[in-house]
C-alpha positions in Angstrom: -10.7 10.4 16.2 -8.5 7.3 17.3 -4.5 8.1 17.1 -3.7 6.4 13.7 -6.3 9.0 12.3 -4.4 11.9 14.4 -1.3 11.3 12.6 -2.4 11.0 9.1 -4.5 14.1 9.9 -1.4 16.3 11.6 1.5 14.5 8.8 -1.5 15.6 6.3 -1.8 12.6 4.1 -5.1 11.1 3.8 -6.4 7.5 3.8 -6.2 7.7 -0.4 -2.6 8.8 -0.2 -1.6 6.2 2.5 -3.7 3.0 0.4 -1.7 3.9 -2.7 1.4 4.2 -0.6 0.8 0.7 0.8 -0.7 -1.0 -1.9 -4.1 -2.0 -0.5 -7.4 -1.0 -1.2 -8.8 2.5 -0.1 -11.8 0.7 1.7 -9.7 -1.9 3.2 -7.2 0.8 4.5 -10.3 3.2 5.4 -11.8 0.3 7.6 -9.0 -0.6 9.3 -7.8 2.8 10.2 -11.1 3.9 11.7 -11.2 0.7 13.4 -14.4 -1.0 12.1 -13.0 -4.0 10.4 -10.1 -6.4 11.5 -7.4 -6.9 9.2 -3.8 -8.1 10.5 -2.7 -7.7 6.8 -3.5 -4.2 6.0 -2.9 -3.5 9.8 0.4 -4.8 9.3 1.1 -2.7 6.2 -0.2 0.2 7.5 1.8 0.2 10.7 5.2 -0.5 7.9 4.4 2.5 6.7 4.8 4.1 10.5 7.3 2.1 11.3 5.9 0.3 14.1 4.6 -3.2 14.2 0.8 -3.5 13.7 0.8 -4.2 17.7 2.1 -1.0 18.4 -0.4 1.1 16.2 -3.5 -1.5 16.6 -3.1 -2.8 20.1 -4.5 -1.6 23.3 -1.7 0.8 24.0 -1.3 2.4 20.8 -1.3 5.5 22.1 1.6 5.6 23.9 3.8 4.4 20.3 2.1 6.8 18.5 2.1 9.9 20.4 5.7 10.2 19.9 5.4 10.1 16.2 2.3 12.4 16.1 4.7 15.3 18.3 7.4 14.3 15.5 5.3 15.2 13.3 3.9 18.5 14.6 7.0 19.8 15.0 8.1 18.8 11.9 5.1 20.4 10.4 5.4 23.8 12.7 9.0 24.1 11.2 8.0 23.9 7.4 5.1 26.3 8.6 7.1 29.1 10.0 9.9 28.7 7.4 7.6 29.0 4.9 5.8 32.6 6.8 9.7 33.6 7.5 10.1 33.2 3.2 6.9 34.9 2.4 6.9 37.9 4.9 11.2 38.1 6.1 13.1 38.0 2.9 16.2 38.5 2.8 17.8 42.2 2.9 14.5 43.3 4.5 15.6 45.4 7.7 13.1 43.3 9.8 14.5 40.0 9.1 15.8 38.6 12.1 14.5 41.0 14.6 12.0 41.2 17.0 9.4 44.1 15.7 6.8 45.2 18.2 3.1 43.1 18.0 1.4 46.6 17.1 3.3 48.1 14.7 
């Protein structure tokens, strides 16, 4: 799995989602993101949409722009996460909310 398909994976929108986003074709943008085909226009559009220039997400040190965005996105998806456990399991006006309970209660 290369870094562009981390992302997508961790920010949870698949190759579908992102073509329609962009405006290409779903085997154009499946290609290019799993790096079998060449194409600087839907490499270009697809690194728009990450807000990097296709260099950055398709060159030889890709990595190193899109790490940041994928621990962006990890976090952003561990805080929707635990609010939504923290809405679903510490509602408000329960005792527990807020506090630390012992793990074996």
């Amino acid at each position: 799995m290369n870094e562009l398909q981390k992302l997508l994976r961790v920010k949870n929108v698949s190759v579908l989602q992102l073509s329609e986003e962009i405006g290409v074709n779903y085997h154009q943008v499946q290609k290019v993101v799993k790096g079998t085909r060449v194409h600087r226009p839907t490499q270009e559009a697809i690194a728009e949409w990450c807000g990097l220039t296709a260099d950055q997400v398709f060159g030889p040190r890709s990595a190193r722009f899109l790490a940041p965005q994928i621990d962006r996105a990890i976090r952003v998806r561990a805080d929707q996460v635990e609010e939504r456990l923290r809405g679903r399991y510490l509602r408000p006006g329960n005792k527990l909310a807020g506090k630390r309970i012992a793990g074996n209660v």
